[in-house]
TIMI-2910 file (N, C-alpha, C, CB; in pm, 1 decimal, decimal comma, always signed):
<rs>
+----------+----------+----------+----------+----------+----------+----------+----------+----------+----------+----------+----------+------+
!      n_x !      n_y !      n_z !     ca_x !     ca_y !     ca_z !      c_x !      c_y !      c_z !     cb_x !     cb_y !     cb_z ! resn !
+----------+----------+----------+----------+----------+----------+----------+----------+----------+----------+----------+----------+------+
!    +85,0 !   -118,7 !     +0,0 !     +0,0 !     +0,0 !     +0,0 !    +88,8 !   +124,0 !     +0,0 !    -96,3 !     +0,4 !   +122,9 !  Unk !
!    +55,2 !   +222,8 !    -58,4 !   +132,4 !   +348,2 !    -74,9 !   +226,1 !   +367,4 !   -188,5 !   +206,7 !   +366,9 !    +37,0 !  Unk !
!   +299,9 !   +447,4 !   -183,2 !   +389,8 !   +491,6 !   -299,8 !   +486,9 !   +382,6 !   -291,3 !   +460,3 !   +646,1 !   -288,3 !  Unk !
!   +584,3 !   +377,3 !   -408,0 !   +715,3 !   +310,3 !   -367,5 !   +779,1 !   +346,3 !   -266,5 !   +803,2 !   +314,6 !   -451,5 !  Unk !
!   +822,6 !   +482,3 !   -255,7 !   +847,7 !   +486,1 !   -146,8 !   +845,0 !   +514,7 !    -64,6 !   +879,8 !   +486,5 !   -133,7 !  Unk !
!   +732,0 !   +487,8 !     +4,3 !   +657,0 !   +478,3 !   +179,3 !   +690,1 !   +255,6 !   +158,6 !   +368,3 !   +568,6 !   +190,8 !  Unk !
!   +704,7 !   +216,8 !    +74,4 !   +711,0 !    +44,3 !    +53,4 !   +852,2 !     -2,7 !    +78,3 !   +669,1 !    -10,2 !   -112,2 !  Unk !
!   +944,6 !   +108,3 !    +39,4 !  +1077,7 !    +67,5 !    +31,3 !  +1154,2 !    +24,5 !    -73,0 !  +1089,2 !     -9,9 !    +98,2 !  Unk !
!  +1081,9 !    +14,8 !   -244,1 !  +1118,4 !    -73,9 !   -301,8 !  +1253,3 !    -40,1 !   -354,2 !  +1027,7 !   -108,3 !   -383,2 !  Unk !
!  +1337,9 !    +80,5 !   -331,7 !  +1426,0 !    +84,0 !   -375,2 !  +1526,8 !     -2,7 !   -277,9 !  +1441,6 !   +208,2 !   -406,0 !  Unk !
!  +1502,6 !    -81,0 !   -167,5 !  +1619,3 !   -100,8 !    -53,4 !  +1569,8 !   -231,8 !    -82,3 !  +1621,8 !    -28,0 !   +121,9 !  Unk !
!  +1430,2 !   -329,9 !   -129,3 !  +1437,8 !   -410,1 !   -106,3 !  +1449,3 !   -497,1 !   -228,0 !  +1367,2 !   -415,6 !    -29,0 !  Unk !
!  +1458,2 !   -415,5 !   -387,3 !  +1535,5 !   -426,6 !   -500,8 !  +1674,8 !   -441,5 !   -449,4 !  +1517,3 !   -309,5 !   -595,3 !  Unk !
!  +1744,9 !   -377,2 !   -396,5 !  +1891,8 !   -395,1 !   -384,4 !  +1923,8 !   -555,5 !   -293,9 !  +1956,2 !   -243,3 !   -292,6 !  Unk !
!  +1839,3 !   -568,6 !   -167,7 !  +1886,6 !   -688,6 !    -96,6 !  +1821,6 !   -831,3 !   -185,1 !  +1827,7 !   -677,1 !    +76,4 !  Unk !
!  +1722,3 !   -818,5 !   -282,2 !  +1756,4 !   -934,9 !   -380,5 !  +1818,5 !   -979,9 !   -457,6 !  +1715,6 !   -956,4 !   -427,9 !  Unk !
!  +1839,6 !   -837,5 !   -517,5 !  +1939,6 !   -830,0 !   -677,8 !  +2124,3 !   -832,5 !   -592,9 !  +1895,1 !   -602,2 !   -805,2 !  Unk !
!  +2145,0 !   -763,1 !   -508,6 !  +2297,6 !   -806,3 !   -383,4 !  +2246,4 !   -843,1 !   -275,8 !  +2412,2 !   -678,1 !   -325,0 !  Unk !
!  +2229,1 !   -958,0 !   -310,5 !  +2212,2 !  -1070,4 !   -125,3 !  +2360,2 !  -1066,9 !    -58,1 !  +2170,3 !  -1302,6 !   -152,9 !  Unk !
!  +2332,9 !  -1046,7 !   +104,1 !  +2432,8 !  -1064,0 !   +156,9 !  +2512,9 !  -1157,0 !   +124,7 !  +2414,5 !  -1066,9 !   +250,3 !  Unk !
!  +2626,3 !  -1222,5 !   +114,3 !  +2676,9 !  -1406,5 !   +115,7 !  +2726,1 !  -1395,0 !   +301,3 !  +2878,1 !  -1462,9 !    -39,9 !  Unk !
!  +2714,3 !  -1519,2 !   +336,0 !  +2735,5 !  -1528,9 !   +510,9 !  +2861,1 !  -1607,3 !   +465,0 !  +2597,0 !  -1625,8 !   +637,6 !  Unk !
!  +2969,4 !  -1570,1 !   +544,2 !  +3075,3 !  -1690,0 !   +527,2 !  +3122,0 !  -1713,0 !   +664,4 !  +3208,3 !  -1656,3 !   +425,1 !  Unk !
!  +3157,1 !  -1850,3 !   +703,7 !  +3229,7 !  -1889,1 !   +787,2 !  +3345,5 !  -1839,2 !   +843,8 !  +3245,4 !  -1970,5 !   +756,7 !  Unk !
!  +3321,1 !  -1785,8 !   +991,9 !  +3407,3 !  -1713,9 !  +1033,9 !  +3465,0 !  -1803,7 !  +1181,8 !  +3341,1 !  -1564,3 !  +1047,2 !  Unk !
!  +3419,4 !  -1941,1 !  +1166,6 !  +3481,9 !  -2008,7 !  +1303,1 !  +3427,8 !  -2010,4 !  +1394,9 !  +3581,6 !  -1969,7 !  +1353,0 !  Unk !
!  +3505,5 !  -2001,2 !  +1533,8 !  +3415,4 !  -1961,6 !  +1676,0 !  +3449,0 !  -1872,0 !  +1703,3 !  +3413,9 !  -2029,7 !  +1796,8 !  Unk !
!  +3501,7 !  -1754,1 !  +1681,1 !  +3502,7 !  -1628,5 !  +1719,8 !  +3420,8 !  -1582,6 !  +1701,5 !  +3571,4 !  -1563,6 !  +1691,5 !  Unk !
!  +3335,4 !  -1479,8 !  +1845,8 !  +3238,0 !  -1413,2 !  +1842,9 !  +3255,8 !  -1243,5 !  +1772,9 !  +3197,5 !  -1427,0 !  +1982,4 !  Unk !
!  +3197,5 !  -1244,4 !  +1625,7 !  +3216,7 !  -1097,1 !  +1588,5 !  +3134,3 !  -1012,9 !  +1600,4 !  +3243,7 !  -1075,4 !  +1480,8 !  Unk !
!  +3144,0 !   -840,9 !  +1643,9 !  +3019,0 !   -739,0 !  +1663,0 !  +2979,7 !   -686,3 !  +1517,6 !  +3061,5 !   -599,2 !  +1767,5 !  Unk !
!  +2875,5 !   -705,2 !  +1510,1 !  +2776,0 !   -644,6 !  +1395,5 !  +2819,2 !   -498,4 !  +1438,4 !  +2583,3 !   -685,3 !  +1407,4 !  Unk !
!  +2873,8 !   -445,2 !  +1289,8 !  +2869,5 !   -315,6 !  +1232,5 !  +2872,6 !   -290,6 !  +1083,7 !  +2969,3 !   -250,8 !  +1283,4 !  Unk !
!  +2864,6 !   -158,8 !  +1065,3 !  +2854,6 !    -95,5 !   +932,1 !  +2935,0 !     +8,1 !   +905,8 !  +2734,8 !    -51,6 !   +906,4 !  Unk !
!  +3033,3 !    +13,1 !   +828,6 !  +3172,9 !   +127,1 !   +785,6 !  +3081,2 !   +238,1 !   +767,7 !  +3285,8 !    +94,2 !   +619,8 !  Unk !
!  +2923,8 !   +210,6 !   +691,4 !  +2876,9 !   +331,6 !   +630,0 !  +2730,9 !   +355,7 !   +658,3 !  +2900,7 !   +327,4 !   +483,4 !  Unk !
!  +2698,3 !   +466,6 !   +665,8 !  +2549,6 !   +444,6 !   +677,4 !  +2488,6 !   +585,3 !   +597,0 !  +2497,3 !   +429,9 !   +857,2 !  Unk !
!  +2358,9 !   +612,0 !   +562,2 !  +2323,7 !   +698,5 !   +516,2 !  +2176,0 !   +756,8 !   +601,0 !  +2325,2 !   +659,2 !   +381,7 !  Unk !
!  +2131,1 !   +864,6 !   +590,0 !  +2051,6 !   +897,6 !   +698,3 !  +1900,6 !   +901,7 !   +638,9 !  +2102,2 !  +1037,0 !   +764,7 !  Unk !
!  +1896,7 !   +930,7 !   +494,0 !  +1766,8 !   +938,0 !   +456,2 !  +1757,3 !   +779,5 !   +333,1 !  +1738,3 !  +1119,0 !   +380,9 !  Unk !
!  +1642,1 !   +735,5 !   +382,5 !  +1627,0 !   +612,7 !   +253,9 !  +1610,3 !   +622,2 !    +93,4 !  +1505,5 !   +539,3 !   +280,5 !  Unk !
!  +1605,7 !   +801,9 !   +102,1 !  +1600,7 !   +836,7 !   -100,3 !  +1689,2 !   +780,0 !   -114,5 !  +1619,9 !   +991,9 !   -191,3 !  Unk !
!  +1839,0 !   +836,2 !    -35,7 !  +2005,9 !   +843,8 !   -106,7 !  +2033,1 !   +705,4 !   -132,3 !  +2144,3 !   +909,3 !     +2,6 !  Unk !
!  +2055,9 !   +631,4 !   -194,9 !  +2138,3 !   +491,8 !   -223,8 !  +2294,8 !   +517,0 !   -190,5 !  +2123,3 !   +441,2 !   -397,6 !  Unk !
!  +2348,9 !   +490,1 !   -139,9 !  +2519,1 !   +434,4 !   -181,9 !  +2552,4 !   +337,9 !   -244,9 !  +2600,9 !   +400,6 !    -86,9 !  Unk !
!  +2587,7 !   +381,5 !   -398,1 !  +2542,7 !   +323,6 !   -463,5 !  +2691,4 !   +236,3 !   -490,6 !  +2460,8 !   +401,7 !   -559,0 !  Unk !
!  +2804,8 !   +256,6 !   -482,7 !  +2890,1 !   +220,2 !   -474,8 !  +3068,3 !   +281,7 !   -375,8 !  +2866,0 !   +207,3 !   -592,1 !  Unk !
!  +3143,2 !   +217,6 !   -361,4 !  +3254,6 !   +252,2 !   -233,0 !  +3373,2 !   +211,1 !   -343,3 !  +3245,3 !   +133,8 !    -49,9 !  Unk !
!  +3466,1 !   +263,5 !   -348,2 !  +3614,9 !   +199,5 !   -380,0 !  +3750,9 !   +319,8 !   -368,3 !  +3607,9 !   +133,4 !   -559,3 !  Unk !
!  +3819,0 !   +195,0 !   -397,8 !  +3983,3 !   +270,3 !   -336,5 !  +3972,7 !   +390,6 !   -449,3 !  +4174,9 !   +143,8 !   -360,6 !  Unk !
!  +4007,4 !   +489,2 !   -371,7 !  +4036,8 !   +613,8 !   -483,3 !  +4123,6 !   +578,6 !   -611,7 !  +4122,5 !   +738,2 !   -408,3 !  Unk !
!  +4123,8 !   +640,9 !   -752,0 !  +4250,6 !   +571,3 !   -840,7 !  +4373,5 !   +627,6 !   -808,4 !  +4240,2 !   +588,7 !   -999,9 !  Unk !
!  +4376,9 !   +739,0 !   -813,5 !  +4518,8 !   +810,8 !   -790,1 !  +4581,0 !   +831,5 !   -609,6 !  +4493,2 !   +981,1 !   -865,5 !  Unk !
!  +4504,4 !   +781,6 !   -527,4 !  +4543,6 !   +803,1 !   -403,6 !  +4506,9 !   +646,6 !   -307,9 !  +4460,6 !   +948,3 !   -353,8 !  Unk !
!  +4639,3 !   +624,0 !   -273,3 !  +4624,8 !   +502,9 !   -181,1 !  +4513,0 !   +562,6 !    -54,2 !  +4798,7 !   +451,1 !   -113,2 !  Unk !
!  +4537,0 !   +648,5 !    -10,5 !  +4494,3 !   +670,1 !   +124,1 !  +4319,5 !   +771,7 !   +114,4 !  +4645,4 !   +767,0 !   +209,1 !  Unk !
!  +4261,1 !   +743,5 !     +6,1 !  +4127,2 !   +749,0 !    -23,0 !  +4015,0 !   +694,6 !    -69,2 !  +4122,5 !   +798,5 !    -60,4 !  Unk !
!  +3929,6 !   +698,5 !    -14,5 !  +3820,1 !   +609,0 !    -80,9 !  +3748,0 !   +735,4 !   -178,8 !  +3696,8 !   +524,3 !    +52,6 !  Unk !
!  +3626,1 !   +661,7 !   -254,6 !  +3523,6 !   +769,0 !   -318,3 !  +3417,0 !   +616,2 !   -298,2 !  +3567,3 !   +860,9 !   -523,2 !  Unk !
!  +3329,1 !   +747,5 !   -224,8 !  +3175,1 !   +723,3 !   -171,6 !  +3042,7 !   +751,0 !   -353,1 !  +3142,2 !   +898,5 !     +0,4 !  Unk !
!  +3014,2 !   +675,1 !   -368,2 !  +2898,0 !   +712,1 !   -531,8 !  +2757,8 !   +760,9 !   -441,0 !  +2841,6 !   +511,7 !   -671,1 !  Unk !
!  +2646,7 !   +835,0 !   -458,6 !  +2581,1 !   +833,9 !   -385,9 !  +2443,5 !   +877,2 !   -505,3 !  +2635,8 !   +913,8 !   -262,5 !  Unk !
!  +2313,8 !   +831,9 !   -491,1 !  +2224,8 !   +894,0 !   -588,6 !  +2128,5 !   +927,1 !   -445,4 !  +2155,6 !   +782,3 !   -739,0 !  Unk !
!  +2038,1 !  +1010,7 !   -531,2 !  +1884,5 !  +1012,8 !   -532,8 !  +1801,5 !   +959,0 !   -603,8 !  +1843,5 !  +1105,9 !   -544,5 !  Unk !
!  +1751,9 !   +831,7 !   -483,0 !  +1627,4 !   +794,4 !   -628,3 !  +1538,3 !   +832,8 !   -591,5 !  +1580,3 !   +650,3 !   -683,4 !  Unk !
!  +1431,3 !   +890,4 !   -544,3 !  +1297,5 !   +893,4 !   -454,4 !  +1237,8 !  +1030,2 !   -573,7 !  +1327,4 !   +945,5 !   -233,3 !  Unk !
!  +1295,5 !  +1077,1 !   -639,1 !  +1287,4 !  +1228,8 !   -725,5 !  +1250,6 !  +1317,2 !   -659,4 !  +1199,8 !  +1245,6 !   -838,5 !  Unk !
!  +1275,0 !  +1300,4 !   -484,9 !  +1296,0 !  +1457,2 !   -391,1 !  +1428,1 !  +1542,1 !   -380,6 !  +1273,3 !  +1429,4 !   -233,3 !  Unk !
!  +1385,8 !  +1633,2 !   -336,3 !  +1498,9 !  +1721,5 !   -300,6 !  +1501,7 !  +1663,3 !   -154,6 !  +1474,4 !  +1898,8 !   -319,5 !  Unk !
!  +1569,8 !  +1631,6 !    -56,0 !  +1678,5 !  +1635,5 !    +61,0 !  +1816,3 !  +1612,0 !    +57,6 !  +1649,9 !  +1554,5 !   +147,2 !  Unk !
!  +1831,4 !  +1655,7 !   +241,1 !  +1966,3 !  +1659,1 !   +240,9 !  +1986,2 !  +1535,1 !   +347,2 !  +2030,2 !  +1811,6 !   +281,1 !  Unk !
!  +2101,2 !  +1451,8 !   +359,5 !  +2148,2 !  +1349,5 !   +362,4 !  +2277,5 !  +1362,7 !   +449,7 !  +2157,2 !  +1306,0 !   +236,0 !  Unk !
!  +2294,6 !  +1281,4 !   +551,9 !  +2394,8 !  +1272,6 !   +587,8 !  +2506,3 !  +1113,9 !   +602,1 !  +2359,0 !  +1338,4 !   +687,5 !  Unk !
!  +2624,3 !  +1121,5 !   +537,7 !  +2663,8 !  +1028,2 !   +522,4 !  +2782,2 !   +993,9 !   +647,6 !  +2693,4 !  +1033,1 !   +389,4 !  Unk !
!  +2791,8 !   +897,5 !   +707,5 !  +2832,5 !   +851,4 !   +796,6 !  +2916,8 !   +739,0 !   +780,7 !  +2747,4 !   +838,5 !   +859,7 !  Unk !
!  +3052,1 !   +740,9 !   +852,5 !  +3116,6 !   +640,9 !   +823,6 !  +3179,7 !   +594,3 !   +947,9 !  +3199,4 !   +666,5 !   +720,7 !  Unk !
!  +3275,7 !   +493,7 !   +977,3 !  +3329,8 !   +465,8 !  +1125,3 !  +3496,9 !   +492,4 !  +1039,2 !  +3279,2 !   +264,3 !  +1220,3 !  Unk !
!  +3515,5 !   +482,5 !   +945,4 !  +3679,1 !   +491,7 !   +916,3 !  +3712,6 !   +632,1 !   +923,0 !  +3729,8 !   +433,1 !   +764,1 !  Unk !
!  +3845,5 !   +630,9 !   +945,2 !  +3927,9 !   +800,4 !   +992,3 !  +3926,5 !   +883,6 !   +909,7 !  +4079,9 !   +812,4 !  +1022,2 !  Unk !
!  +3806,6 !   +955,9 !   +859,0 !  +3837,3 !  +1058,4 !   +784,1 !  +3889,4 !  +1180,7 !   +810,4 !  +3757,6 !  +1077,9 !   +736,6 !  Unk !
!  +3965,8 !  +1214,4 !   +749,4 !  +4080,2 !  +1350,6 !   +783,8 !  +4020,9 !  +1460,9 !   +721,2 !  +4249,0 !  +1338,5 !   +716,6 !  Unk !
!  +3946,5 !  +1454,7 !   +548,8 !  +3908,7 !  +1521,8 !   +481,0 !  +3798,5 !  +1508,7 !   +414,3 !  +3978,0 !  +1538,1 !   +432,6 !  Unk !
!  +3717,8 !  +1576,7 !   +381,3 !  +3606,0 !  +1496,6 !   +263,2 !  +3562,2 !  +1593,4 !   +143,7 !  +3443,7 !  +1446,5 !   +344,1 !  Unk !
!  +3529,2 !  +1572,0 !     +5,3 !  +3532,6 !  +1640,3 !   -105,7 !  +3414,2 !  +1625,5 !   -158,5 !  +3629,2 !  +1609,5 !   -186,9 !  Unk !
!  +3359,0 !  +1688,1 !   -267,8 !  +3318,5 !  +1661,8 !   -386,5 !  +3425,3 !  +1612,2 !   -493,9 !  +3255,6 !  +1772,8 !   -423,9 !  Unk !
!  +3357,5 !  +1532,6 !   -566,7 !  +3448,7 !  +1498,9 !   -643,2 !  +3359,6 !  +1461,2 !   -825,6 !  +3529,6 !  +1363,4 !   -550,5 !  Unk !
!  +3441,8 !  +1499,6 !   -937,0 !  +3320,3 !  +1423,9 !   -999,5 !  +3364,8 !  +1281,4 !  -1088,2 !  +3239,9 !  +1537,0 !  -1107,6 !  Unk !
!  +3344,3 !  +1223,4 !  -1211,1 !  +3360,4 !  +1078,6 !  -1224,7 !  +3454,5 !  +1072,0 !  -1243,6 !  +3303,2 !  +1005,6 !  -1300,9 !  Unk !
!  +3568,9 !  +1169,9 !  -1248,0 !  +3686,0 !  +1072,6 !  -1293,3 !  +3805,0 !  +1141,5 !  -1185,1 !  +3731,5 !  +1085,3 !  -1492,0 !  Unk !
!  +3709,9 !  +1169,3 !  -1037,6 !  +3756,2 !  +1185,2 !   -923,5 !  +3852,1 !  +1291,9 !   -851,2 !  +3795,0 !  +1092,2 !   -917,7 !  Unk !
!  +3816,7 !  +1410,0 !   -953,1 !  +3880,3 !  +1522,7 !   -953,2 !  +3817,2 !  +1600,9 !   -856,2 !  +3886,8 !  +1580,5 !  -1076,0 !  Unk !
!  +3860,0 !  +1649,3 !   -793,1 !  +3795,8 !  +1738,9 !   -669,2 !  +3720,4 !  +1862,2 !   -783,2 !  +3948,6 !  +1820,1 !   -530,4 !  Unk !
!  +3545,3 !  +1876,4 !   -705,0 !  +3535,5 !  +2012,3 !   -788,8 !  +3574,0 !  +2145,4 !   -712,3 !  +3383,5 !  +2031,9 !   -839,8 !  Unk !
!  +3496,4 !  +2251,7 !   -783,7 !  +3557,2 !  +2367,3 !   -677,7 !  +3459,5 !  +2421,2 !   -624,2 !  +3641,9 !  +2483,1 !   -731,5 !  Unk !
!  +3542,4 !  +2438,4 !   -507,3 !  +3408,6 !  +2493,2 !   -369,5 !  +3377,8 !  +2348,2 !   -329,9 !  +3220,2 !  +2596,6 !   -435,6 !  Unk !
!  +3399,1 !  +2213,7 !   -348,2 !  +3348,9 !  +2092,0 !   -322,0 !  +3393,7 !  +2050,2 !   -188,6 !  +3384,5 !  +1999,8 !   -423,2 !  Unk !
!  +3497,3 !  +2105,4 !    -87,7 !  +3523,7 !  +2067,3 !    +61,5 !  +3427,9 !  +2074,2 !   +139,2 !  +3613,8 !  +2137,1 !   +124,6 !  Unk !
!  +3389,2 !  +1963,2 !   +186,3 !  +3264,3 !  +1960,4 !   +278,9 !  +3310,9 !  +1934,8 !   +453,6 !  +3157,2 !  +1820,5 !   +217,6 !  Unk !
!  +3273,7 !  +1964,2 !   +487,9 !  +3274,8 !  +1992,7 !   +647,2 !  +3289,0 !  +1861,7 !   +694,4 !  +3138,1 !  +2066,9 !   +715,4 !  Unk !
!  +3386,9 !  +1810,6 !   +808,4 !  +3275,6 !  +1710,9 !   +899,7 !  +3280,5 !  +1744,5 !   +977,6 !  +3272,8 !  +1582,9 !   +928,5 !  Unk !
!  +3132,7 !  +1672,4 !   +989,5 !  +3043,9 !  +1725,5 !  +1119,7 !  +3031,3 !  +1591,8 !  +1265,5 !  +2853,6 !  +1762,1 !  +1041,7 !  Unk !
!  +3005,8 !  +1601,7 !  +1388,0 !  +2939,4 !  +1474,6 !  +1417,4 !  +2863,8 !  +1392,0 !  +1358,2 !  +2884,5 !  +1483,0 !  +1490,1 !  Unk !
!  +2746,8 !  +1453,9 !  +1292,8 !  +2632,9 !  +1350,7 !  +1201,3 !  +2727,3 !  +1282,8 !  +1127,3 !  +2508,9 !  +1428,3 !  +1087,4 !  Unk !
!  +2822,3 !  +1357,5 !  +1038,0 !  +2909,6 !  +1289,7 !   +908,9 !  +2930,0 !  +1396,7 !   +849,8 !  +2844,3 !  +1178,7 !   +805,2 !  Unk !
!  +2879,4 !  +1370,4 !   +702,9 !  +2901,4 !  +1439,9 !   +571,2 !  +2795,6 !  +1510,2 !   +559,6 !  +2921,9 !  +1358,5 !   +450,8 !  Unk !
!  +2780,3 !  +1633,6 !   +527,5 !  +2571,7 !  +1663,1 !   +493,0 !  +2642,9 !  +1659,0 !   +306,9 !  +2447,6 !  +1922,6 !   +581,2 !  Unk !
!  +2466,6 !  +1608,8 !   +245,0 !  +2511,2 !  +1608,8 !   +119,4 !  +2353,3 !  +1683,2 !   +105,9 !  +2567,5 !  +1449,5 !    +36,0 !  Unk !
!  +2366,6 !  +1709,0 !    +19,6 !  +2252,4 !  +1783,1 !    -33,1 !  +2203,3 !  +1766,3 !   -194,1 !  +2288,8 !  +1926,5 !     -8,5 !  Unk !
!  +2065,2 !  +1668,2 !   -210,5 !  +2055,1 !  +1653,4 !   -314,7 !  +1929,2 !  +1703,7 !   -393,5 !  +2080,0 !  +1546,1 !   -317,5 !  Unk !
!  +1927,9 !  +1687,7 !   -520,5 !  +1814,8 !  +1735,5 !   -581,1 !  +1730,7 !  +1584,0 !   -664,7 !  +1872,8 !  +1870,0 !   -693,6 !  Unk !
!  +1625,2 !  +1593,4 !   -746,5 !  +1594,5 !  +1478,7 !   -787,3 !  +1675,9 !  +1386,3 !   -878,1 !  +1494,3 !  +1499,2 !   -832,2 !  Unk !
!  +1724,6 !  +1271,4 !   -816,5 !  +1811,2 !  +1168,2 !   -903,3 !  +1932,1 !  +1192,8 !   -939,6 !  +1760,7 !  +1139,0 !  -1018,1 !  Unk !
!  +1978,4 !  +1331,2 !   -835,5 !  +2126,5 !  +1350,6 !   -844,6 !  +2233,7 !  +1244,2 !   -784,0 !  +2151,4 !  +1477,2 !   -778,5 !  Unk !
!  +2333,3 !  +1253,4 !   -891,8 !  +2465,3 !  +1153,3 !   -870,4 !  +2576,4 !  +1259,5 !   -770,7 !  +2551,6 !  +1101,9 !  -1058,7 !  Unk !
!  +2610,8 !  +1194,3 !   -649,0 !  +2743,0 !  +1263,6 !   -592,7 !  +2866,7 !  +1181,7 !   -581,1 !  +2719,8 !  +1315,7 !   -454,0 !  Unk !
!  +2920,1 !  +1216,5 !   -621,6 !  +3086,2 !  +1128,9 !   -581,1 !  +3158,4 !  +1203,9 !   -433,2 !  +3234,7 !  +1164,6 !   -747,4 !  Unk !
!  +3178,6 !  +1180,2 !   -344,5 !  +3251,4 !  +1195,7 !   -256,8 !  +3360,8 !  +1138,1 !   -270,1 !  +3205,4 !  +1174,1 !   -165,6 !  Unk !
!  +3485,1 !  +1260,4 !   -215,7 !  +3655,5 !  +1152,9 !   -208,1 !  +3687,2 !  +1206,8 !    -65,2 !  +3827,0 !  +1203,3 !   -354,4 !  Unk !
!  +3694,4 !  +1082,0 !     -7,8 !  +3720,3 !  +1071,1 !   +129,6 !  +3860,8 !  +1048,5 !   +209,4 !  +3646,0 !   +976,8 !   +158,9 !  Unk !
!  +3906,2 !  +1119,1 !   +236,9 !  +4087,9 !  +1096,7 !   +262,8 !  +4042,8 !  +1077,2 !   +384,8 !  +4228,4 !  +1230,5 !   +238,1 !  Unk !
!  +4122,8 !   +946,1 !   +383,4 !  +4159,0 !   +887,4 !   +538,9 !  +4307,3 !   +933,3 !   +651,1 !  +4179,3 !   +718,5 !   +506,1 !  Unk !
!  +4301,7 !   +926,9 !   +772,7 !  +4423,2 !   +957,5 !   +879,0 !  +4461,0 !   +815,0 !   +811,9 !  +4395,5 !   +981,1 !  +1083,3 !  Unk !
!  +4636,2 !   +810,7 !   +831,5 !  +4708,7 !   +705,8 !   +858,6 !  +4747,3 !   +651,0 !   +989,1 !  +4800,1 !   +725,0 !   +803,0 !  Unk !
+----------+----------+----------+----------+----------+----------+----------+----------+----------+----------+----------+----------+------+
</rs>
């Protein structure tokens, strides 16, 4: 009942089409966590990887699918030192240094906008 999304179908398209895989980890007891999280259910993260030109960065992909405007905060547990805009072929844009905050990252999107974040980590 309701729209797609008041249903969820964009989150519950993703956990069919990428099912977790569980693998055997022994008898060690491990704590459930998440490197990343996002604050509103429009934003997807849509993909994570090693920066190309920098060992010591990741780039965060991030959309809007919901075709609202909000703003979003992205959250991570790894050491970020710095955080950017960036666009696809991972070039910082200008004016793109974003703050962190406690929440995280604020991102701010419009309908079905793509963000690249480049995330420099502490060593």
């Amino acid at each position: 009942a309701g729209s797609f999304q008041d249903a969820g179908v964009i989150q519950h398209t993703y956990k069919l089409n990428f099912p977790l895989h569980v693998v055997p980890a022994g008898s060690a007891q491990c704590l459930a966590c998440s490197s990343f999280s996002v604050s509103s259910p429009a934003v997807v993260l849509q993909a994570l990887k090693q920066a190309e030109d920098r060992a010591d960065a990741v780039v965060a992909r991030l959309y809007e699918a919901h075709g609202s405007t909000v703003v979003a905060w992205l959250q991570t547990s790894l050491p970020v030192k710095e955080a950017m805009l960036c666009d696809l072929l991972e070039r910082p844009v200008a004016r793109g240094c974003l703050p962190l905050e406690p929440q995280g990252v604020r991102l701010a999107f419009t309908p079905f906008r793509l963000l690249s974040v480049l995330l420099v980590l502490r060593r």
